[in-house]
N, C-alpha and C positions, 0 to 999 in steps of 0.2 A: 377484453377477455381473450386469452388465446390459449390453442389446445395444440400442448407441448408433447411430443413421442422423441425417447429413444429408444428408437428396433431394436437394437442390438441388445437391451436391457429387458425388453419386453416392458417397458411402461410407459404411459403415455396419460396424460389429465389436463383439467382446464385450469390456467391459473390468470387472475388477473392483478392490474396493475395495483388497485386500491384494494386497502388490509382491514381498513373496516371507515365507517362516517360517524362523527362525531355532531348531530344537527343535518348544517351544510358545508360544514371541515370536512375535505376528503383525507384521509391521512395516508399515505401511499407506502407498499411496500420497500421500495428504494428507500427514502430517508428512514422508516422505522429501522431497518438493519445497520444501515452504518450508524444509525444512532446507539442499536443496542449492538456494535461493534465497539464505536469511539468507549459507549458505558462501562462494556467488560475490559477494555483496554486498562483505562483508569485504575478501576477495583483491583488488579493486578497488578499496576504501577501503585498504588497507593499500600496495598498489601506487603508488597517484600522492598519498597524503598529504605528501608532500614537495614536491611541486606548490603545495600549500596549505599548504605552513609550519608542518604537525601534527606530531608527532614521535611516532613507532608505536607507542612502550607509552602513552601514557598516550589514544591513539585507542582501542587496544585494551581499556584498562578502559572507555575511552565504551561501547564496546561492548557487553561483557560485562554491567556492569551493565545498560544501554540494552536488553539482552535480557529480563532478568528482569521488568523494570518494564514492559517492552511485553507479556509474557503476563499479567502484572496485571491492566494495562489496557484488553486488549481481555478478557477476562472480566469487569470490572465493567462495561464498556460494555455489553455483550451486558445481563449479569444486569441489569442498571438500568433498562433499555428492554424487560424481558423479566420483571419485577418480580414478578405476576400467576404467573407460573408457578414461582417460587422461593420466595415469600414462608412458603411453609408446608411448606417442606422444603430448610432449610439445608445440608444433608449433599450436594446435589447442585448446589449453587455450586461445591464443589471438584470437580466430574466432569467435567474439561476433555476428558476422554475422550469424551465421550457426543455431543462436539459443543459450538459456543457461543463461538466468538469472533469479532469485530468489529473490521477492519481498522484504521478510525477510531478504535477504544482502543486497539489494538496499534500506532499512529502515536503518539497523545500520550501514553503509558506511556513508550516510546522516549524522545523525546523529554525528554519530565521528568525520567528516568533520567540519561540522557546528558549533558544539559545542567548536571545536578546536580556530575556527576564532571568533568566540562570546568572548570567553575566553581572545584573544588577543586585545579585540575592547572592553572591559569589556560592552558586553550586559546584561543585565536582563537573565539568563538565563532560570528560569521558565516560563519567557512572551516568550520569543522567542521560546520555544519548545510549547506554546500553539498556538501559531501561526503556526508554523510547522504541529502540529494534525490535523490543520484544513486544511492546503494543502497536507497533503498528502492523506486526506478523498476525497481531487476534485482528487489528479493526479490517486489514485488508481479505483475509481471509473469512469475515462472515458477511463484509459487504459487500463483496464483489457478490454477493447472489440478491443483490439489490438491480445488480444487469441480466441478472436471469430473469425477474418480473417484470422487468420491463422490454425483455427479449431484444438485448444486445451485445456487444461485447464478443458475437462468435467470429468464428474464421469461415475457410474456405472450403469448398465441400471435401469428404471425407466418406470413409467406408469403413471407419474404426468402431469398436465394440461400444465404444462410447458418443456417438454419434446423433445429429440432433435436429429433430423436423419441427416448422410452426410455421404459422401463418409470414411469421420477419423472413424467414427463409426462403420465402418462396418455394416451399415445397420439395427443397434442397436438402440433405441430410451433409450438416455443417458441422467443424470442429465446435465444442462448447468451451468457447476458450475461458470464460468466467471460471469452471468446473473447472479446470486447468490449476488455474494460478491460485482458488479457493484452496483447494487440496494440498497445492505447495507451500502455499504461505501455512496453513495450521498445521502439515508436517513437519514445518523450520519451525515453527514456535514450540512444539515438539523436543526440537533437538535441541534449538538452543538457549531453553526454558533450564535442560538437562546438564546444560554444557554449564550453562551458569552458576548450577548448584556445586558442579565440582569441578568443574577445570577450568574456570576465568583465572587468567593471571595478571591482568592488566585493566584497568577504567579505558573503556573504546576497542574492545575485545568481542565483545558479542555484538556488537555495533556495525564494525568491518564486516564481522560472520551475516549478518543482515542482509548488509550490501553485496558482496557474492552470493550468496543464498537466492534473493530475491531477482538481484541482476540478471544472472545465467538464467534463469526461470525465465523472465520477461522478455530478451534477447530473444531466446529461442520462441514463445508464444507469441509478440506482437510480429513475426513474421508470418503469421495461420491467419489475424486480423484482415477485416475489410475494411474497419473504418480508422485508420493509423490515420494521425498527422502526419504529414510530410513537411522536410525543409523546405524553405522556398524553390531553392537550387535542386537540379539531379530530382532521381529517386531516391531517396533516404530518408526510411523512417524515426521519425525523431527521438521514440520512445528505443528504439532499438539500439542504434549511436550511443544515446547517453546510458542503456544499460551496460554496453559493454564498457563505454568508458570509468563506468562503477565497479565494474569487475576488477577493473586493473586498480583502481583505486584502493579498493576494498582488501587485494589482494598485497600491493605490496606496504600499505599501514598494518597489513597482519605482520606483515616478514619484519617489519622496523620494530613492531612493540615485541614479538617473541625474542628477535636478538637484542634489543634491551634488558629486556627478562632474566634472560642468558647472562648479558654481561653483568649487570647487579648481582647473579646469584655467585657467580664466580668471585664477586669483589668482597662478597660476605666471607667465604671460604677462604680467600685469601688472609682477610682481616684476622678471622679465628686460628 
C-alpha cells in the first residue's frame, strides 16, 4: 500500500498494488488495466474495421497473435537493455511477474506479429496499421496508470502544479510521468479518432500521425525518467533515440503519402 499526495492538486490517498483476491489469485492493478486497455483497444478496432475495409476474423487473428508477440517483445526489449542484470540468471528472463516490460518492445512485437498474419490473410496493410495507431493510443493511455499503482514510471523532482509525493519517491515531489504520457496518448486518440472520420486520405496516414504524436511526446518525457534504459555506449537513452528517430520517420512517410495524394488527384483532373 502506498499513500500517494499531489500538493499542488490538494489530494492525496492510499492506493495499493492489488485490485481485489480471488481465493489465493492476487489479481493486480497493473495487468487488470492494460488488460482492460488491450480490451477496449479491440472493441474499437473491431467496431469501425469496416470503415477501413478489414474484415473481423482475420483483424482478430492480427490481434491475437499481435498479442503474444508483443509480450515477447517488450521482454527481450527490457532484458536486452537490462543485460547486466540477467546475464547470470537465465531462469528470471521468464519472471514477467517480478516486473520488466518495455512499451517500445511490446509496440514492435505487435507489430511484427500482426503484420506477419495480415501478410498471410493478405490484409490492407496500411488500413490495418491505422487502425492499430488508434488502439494502441487507448491501450497505452489507460495502462500506463498500471505504473501509477505500482508507483513507477515518474521522473525527477519537480515543483510543477502537477507534482507527486510517495513512499517510491522518497519523500520527493516527482514529475508523474505516467500522468504525462496517459493524458497524451487519449488526447491523440482524440484527434486522430477525428482525423480519421474526415480527413484520412491514404491507408498508413493516421499510422505515421501515431508515430509523431507519440514519438515527440516520449522524446521529451523519458528525458524527466529515472529508470531509462541506456545504450550500452555514451549516455543515451534508448527509449529517447528511437523516438525521435520515429519522428523523422513518421514525418517524412507523412510528406511521401500526401504528395502521392496530390499527384493522383491531379492525374484524375488531367484524365477528365
Amino acid at each position: 500500500m502506498f499513500h500517494v499526495e499531489f500538493p499542488g492538486l490538494g489530494i492525496e490517498f492510499d492506493i495499493g498494488r492489488v485490485a481485489f483476491r480471488i481465493g489465493e489469485i492476487r489479481v493486480y492493478w497493473y495487468g487488470l488495466l492494460i488488460a482492460v486497455g488491450f480490451l477496449l483497444a479491440v472493441i474499437y478496432a473491431v467496431v469501425r474495421c469496416k470503415e477501413f475495409k478489414i474484415k473481423r476474423e482475420p483483424l482478430l487473428d492480427c490481434i491475437i497473435f499481435g498479442l503474444i508477440t508483443a509480450i515477447i517483445g517488450a521482454r527481450a526489449y527490457y532484458v536486452a537493455f537490462r543485460w547486466e542484470v540477467y546475464k547470470d540468471d537465465w531462469i528470471s528472463i521468464f519472471r514477467v511477474d517480478q516486473g520488466g516490460l518495455a512499451i517500445y518492445g511490446g509496440i514492435i512485437g505487435a507489430l511484427i506479429g500482426g503484420l506477419i498474419v495480415a501478410r498471410i490473410y493478405r490484409v490492407k496493410i496500411g488500413a490495418l496499421l491505422d487502425l492499430t495507431g488508434l488502439g494502441f493510443l487507448i491501450g497505452q493511455g489507460i495502462g500506463r496508470w498500471g505504473n501509477f499503482t505500482n508507483q513507477e514510471a515518474f521522473g525527477t523532482p519537480t515543483d510543477n502544479i502537477f507534482r507527486m509525493v510517495s513512499e517510491r519517491t522518497e519523500g520527493l515531489a516527482v514529475h508523474p510521468c505516467f500522468l504525462y504520457e496517459s493524458a497524451w496518448c487519449l488526447l491523440g486518440f482524440v484527434l486522430l479518432h477525428f482525423i480519421s472520420k474526415k480527413y484520412r486520405k491514404f491507408d498508413g496516414q493516421i499510422f505515421y500521425m501515431y508515430l509523431v504524436w507519440y514519438g515527440f511526446e516520449r522524446m521529451i518525457v523519458e528525458g524527466l525518467r529515472t529508470d531509462s534504459l541506456y545504450l550500452p555506449f555514451g549516455n543515451i537513452r534508448v527509449s529517447q533515440l528511437l523516438s525521435a528517430l520515429i519522428v523523422i520517420f513518421g514525418l517524412v512517410m507523412l510528406v511521401m503519402g500526401f504528395r502521392k495524394v496530390r499527384k493522383s488527384n491531379k492525374a484524375k483532373v488531367l484524365r477528365n
